[in-house]
N, C-alpha and C positions, 0 to 999 in steps of 0.2 A: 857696435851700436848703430843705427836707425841714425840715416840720412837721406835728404828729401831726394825723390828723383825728379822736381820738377820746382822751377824757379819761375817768379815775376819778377822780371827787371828791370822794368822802370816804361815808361818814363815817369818820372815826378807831377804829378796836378796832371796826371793823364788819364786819370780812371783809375788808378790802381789802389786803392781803396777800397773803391765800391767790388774791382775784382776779387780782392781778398775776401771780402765777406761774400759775395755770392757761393765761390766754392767752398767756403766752410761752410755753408750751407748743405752741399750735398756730402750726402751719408757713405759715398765709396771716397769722400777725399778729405785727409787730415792737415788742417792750415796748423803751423808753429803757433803758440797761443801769442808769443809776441810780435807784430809785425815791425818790420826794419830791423832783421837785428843787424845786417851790414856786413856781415862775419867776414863776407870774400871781397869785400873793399876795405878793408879794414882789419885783417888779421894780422895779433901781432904788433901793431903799432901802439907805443906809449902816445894816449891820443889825449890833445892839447890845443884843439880848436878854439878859437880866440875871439869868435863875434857875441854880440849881444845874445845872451841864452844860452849860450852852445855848452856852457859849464853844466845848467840842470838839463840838459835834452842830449845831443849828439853825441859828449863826450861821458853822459851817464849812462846810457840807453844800451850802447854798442857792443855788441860781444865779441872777444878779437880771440877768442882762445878756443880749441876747434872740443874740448871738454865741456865747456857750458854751450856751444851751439849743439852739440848732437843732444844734450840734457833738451834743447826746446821740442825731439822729438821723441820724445820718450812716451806721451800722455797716446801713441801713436798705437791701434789695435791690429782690429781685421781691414782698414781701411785700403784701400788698392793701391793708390797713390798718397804719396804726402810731399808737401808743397811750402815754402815762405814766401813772403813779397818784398823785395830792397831794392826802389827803383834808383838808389845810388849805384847799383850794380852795373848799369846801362850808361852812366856818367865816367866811372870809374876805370882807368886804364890799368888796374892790376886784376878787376874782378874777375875777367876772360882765362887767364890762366889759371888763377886759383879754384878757379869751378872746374875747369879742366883737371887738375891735379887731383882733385878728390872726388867729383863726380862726374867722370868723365859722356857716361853714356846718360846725363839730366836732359831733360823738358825743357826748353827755353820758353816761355811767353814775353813778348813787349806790347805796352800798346803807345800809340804815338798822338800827341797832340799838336794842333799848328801852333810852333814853336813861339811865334810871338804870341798867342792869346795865354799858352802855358807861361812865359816869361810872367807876363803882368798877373796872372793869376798867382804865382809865387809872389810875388809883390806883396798884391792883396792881402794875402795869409801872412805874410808877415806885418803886417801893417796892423792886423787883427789879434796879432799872438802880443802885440808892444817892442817888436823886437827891430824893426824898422826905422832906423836914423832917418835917413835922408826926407829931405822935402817933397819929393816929388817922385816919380815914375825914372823922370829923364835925371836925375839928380844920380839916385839909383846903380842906373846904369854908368852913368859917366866915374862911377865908384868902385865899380867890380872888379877891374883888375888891382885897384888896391887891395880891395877888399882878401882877394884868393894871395896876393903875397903876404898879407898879414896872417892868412892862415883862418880864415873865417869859415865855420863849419856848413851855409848859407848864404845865401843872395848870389851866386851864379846865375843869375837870371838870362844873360842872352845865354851863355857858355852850354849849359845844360840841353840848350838847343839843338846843335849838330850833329842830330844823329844819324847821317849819313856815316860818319867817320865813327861815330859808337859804335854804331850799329855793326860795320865791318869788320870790329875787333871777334865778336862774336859767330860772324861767317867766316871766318877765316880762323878759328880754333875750334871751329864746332861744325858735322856733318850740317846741311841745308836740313834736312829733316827732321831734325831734332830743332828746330827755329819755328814759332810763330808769330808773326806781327800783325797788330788789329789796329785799328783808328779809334781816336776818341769819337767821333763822328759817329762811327758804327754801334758803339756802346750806346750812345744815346739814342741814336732812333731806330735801332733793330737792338736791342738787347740780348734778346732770348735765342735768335737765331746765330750772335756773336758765342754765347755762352754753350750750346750746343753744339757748335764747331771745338771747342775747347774742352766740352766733355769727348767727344771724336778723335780730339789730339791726346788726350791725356786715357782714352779707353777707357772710361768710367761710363756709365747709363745715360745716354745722351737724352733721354723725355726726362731727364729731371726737371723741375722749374721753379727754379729758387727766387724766395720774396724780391723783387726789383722796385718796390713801389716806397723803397727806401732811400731819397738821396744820400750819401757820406761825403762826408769833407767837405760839408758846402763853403764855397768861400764866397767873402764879400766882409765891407768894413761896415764898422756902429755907424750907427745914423749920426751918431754927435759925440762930442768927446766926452758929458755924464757915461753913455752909455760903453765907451772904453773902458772908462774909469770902473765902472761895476762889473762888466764883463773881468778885467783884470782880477780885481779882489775877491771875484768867483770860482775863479779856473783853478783853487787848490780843492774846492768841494765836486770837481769833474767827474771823480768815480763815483761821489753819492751821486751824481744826476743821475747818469746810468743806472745807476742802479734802482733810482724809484721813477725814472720818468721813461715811458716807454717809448721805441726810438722815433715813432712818427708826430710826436708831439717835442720833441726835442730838435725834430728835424724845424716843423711849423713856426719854434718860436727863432729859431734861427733865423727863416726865412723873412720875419716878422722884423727882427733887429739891425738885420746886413742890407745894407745895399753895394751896387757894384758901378764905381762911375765908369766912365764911357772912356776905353784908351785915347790918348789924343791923336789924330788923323798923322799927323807927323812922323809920330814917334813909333806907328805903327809902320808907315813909308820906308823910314829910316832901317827897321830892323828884316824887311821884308828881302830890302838891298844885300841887307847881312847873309841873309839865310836862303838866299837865292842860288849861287850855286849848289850851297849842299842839297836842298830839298832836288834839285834837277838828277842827282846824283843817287838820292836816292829813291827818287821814282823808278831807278832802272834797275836797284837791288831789290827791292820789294816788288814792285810791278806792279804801282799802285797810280791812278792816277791821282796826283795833289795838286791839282792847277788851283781850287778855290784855298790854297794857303796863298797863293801869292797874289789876292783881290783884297781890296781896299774895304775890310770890314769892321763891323763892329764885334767887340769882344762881348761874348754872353755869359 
């Protein structure tokens, strides 16, 4: 049976989203219809994730048995390549082997964001989903490693950060050329020429040029807590939106109801320190310069 030869692995709140739907966009590449299914971090495991939500999402969603993952490729034709996205994969210290093990000669895509604006940005979304305890940002973080002993499917917020040390489980079980890594940065103000490189790596028609004038996964919280409160008691009627409101007017009134506060200068200090060696580390696996992750900015 039809198994994908080419993976997006994360990172988390890095773009990958918006990457998944651009190339299911193009007509030589078949995306799995569900995104995350998690399958090679998660194969296999009687899964018992324990944070807020995690019972209808992470522990619902997950496909651990390697019969209903090859099922997500079936709907799969004449298309060249076929593709899922599980940016758990790129977190996850089992998923490098287990892609090995069964596909061994796959695609790798990552795309990486500056780990502190990604950290808060998971926040954010969780803050908007209601899933979100803590008071605060820094509250948050002072929580995480409880949180990961309790077994919480979520809020790894610095943790998911250090992808120097991800990133090398994948170099190091996988040729270099089967690896590509992109910046969030580069998705946002070069798109088309990120996406073309990508058509290039994957051999499909590189003049494609798929709808971009779509954001996904916008994140940011209610302007006030009514507007929680309705958002919450809306998000079971989710598939009807989709289904009658078209996505650039769903996009609009998103944009209309979120706002995104400002991280506090501190806490963004604090996590810079964090992530300071790894990003040096992995400037020199990727060969990428990142010196503006380690400036004193505002999260957008």
């Amino acid at each position: 049976m039809t198994m994908p030869n080419f993976l997006i692995i994360g990172a988390a709140k890095a773009g990958t989203t918006a990457l998944y739907h651009y190339l299911k966009e193009h007509p030589e590449i078949y995306m799995a219809p569900q995104k995350e299914p998690k399958f090679f971090a998660l194969e296999g495991e009687k899964l018992n994730f324990r944070g807020p939500g995690d019972q209808n999402n992470i522990n619902k969603s997950t496909i651990t048995d390697i019969e209903s993952y090859r099922e997500l490729f079936q709907g799969a034709s004449n298309q060249k390549v076929i593709g899922e996205a599980s940016p758990l994969y790129l977190y996850s210290p089992k998923a490098p082997e287990r892609i090995r093990h069964y596909i061994p000669d796959t695609k790798l895509i990552a795309i990486l964001r500056d780990p502190v604006e990604r950290a808060y940005s998971g926040y954010l979304m969780h803050i908007s989903e209601g899933r979100e305890t803590a008071r605060d940002f820094a509250e948050a973080l002072r929580e995480e490693e409880m949180r990961i002993r309790n077994n919480w499917g979520w809020g790894h917020y610095a943790s998911v950060g250090f992808y120097h040390s991800q990133l090398k489980r994948y170099f190091d079980n996988f040729n270099h050329h089967q690896i590509r890594v992109y910046l969030y940065e580069d998705l946002k103000t070069n798109s088309i020429s990120l996406l073309q490189d990508i058509f290039n790596f994957l051999n499909v028609e590189e003049s494609f040029v798929p709808d971009i004038s779509i954001r996904h996964n916008i994140t940011g919280i209610p302007k006030n807590t009514i507007l929680q409160t309705l958002i919450q008691s809306l998000k079971p009627l989710n598939p009807v939106f989709k289904l009658v409101l078209p996505a650039n007017l769903r996009q609009n009134i998103k944009t209309q109801i979120l706002v995104k506060p400002q991280l506090p200068p501190e806490i963004r200090k604090q996590l810079i320190e964090v992530y300071r060696e790894d990003i040096l580390k992995l400037e020199e696996l990727i060969q990428r310069d990142l010196s503006k992750w380690h400036r004193m900015m505002r999260v957008n």
